[in-house]
C-alpha positions as CSV (number, residue, x, y, z in Angstrom):
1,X,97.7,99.9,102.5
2,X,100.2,97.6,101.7
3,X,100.8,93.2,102.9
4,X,103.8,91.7,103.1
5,X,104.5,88.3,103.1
6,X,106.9,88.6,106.1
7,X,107.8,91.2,108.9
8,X,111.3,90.5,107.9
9,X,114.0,93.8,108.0
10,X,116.8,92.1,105.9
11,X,118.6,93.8,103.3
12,X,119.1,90.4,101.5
13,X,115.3,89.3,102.1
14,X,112.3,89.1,99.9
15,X,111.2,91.7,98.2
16,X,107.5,90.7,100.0
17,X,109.5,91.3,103.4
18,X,108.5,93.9,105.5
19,X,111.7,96.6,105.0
20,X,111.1,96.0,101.3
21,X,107.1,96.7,101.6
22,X,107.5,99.6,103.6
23,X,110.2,101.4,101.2
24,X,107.9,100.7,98.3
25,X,105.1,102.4,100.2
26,X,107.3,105.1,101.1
27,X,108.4,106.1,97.5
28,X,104.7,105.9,96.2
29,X,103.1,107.6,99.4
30,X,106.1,110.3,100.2
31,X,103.6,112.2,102.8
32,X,102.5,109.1,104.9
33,X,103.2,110.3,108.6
34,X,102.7,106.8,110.5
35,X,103.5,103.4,109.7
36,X,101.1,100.8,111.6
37,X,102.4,96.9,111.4
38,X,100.4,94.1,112.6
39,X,101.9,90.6,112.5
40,X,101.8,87.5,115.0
41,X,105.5,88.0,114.3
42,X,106.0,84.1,114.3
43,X,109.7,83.5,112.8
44,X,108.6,80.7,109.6
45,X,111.4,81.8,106.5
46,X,114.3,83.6,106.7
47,X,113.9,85.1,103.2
48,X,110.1,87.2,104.7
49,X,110.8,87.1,108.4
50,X,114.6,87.5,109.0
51,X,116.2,90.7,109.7
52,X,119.8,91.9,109.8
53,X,121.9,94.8,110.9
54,X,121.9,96.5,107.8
55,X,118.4,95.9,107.4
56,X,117.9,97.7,110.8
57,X,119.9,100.5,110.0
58,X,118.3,100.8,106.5
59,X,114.5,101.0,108.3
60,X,116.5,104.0,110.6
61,X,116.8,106.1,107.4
62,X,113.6,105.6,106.1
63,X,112.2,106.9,109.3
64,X,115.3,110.0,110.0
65,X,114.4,113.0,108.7
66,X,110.7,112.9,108.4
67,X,107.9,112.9,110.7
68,X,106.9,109.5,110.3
69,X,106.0,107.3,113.2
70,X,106.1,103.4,113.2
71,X,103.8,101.4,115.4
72,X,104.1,97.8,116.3
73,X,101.2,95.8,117.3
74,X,101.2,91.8,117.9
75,X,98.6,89.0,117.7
76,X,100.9,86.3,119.1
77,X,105.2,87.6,119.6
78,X,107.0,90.0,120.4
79,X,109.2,91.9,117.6
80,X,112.9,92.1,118.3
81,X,113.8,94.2,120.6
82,X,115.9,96.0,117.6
83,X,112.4,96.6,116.0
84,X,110.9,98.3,118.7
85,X,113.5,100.2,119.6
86,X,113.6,101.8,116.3
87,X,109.6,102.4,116.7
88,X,110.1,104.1,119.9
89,X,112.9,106.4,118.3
90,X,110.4,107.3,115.6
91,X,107.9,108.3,118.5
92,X,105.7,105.6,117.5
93,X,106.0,102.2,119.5
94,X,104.1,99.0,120.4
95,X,100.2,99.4,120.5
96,X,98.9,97.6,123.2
97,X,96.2,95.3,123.3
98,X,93.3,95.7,126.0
């Protein structure tokens, strides 16, 4: 498994952000078929926890073409609404706690 330092999906983040983590993961693990992320997802630092549009749209093609479902789940937040929509899309989602 893999930490990052942020749940951040920013194209111009950290490298320790969460898009950056997972793409990392990705290229060393090609045949991982779910994704599981669990954060408090409590906004501190832009640089690990923001997230843009292109970031978003760069976490879509990661998870297009393959059979590789993300799930969400929270300690604290909620992730952006943008973040679980993409889960859902990649028939993964939020794992909800008991």
């Amino acid at each position: 498994g893999r930490t990052a330092d942020g749940f951040g999906v920013s194209t111009a983040g950290s490298s320790r952000n969460l898009l950056n983590q997972l793409k990392e993961g990705l290229q060393a693990n090609p045949h991982v078929d779910a994704v599981y992320v669990f954060s408090d997802f409590t906004y501190i630092d832009d640089p690990i926890d923001g997230s843009n549009e292109a970031g978003y749209q760069e976490l879509r093609k990661l998870l297009a073409g393959r059979t590789l479902r993300l799930y969400l789940g929270t300690v604290r937040n909620q992730p952006s609404d943008d973040l679980i929509a993409i889960a859902r899309q990649s028939d993964g989602g939020m794992i909800e706690s008991k």
